[in-house]
C-alpha positions in Angstrom: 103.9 48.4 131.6 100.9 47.8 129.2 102.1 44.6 128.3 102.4 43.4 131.8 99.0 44.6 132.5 97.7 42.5 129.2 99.6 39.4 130.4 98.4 39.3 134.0 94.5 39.8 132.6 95.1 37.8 129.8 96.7 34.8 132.2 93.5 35.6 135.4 91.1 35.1 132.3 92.9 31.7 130.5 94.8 29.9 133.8 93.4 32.1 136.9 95.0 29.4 139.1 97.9 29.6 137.7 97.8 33.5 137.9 97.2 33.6 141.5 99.8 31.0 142.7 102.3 33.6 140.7 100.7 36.5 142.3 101.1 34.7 145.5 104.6 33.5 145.4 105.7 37.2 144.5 104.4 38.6 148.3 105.7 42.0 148.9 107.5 42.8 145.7 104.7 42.7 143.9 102.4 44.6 146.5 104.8 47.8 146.4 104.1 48.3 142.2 100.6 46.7 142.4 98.7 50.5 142.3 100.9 52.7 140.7 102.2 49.9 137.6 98.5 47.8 137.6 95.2 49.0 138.9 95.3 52.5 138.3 96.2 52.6 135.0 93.9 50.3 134.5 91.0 52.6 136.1 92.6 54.8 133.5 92.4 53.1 130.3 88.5 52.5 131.8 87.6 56.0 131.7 89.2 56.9 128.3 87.6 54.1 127.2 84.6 56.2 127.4 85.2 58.2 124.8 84.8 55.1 122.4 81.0 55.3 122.6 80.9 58.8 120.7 83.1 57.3 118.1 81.5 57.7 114.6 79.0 60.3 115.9 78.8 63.9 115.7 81.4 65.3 118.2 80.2 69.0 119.4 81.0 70.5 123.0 77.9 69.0 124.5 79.0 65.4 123.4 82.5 66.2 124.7 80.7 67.5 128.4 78.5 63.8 128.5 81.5 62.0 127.7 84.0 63.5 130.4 81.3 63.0 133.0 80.9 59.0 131.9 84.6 58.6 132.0 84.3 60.5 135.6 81.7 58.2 137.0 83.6 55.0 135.3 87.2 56.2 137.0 85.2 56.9 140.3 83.0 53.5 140.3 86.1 51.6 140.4 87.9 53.7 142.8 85.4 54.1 145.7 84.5 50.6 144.7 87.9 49.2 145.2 88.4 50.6 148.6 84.9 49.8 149.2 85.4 46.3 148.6 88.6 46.0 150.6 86.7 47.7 154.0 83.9 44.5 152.5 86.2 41.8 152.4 88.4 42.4 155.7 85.0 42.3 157.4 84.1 39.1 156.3 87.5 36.9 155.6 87.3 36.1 159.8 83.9 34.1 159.2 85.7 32.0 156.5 89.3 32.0 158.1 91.4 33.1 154.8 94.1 35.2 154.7 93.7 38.4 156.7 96.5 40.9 155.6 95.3 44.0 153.6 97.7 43.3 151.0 96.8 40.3 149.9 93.0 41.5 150.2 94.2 44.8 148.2 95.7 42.5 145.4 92.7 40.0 145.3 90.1 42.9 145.0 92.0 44.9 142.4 92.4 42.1 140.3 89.0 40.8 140.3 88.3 44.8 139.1 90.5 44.5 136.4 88.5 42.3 135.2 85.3 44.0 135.6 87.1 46.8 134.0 88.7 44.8 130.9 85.3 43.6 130.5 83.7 47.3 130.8 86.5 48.3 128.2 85.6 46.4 125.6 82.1 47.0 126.1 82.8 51.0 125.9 84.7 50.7 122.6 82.4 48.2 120.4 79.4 49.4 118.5 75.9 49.6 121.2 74.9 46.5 119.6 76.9 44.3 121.9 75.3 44.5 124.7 75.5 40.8 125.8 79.1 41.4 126.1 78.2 43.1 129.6 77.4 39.4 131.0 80.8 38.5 130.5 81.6 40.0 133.9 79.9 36.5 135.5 83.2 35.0 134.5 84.5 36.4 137.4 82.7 33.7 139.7 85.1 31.1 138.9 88.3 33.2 139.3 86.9 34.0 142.7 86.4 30.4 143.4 90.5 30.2 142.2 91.1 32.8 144.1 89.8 31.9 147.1 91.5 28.7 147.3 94.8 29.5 146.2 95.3 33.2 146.9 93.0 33.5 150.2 93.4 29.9 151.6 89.5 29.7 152.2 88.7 26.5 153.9 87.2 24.4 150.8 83.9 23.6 153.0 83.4 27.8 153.4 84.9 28.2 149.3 81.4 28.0 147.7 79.4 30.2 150.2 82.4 32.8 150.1 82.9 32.8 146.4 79.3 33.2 146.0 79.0 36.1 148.4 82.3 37.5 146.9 80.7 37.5 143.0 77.8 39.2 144.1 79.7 42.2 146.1 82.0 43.0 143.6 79.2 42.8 140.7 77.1 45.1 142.7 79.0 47.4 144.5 80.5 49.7 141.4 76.9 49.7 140.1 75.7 50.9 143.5 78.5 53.9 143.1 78.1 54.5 139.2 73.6 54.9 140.3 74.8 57.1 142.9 76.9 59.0 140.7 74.5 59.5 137.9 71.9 60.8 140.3 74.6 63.3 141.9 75.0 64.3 138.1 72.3 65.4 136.3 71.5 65.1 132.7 73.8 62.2 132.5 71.3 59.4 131.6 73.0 56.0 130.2 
């Protein structure tokens, strides 16, 4: 199962066109394993990630308490934020006449997530000094402009205003939820 999840992430990072024409020729199949065999382990390995940012410090129960609630709010960011941006995207796929099933807006949501949360991965288990690896996440426009085309069928005249809307939703909504969160939370300061 991890290696699937490796080689689709690995494939929407290198050949994201050639990702989404395979994740569009497989329709329903693919839709029916998509949560239980993709995205949520992936939210998974997210929020154990977590615990990599109290690696090589001193661990005590009061590290162990901050930790669990930063792998909490990283779990619940992406969830709310997933279903979020589905209830986002079916609102506005009638202004650029794509493809309108829930499915196909499920799949092209979680998978832009994944990315976000490969990328927030990697950022939880390397050493605080690499920080710039946070702005890798703006890699994600030009999936969505792969995406949209291929996946979506967004008219190429509307492709650039809806990938551009589409990058800056899914880049803010999980921060949106993970602020929220840390306020509902206190003593939780990142």
């Amino acid at each position: 199962m991890f290696k699937e999840i490796f080689i689709r992430i690995y494939q929407l990072i290198m050949r994201p066109s050639a990702a989404w024409q395979k994740m569009d020729e497989q329709g329903e199949v693919a839709q029916s394993l998509f949560f239980s065999r993709f995205l949520f382990p992936i939210m998974g390995i997210a929020a154990l990630s977590c615990f990599g940012n109290v690696l090589g410090e001193e661990f005590n129960a009061q590290t162990l308490e901050h930790v669990l609630r930063l792998a909490i709010v990283e779990f619940v960011k992406f969830f709310i934020g997933f279903y979020f941006l589905v209830f986002l995207l079916k609102e506005i796929l009638p202004y650029f006449s794509g493809v309108r099933e829930k499915e196909h807006i499920e799949r092209f949501v979680g998978s832009l997530l994944a990315l976000y949360m490969t990328v927030d991965i990697v950022v939880n288990i390397l050493p605080k000094g690499f920080s710039f690896l946070e702005y890798a996440v703006l890699g994600i426009f030009y999936v969505i402009w792969t995406g949209a085309k291929i996946f979506l069928h967004i008219d190429d005249s509307k492709q650039r205003t809806f990938t551009l809307i589409v990058t800056i939703i899914v880049l803010v909504v999980p921060i949106i939820v993970e602020r929220i969160l840390y306020l509902m939370m206190p003593g939780i300061n990142r």
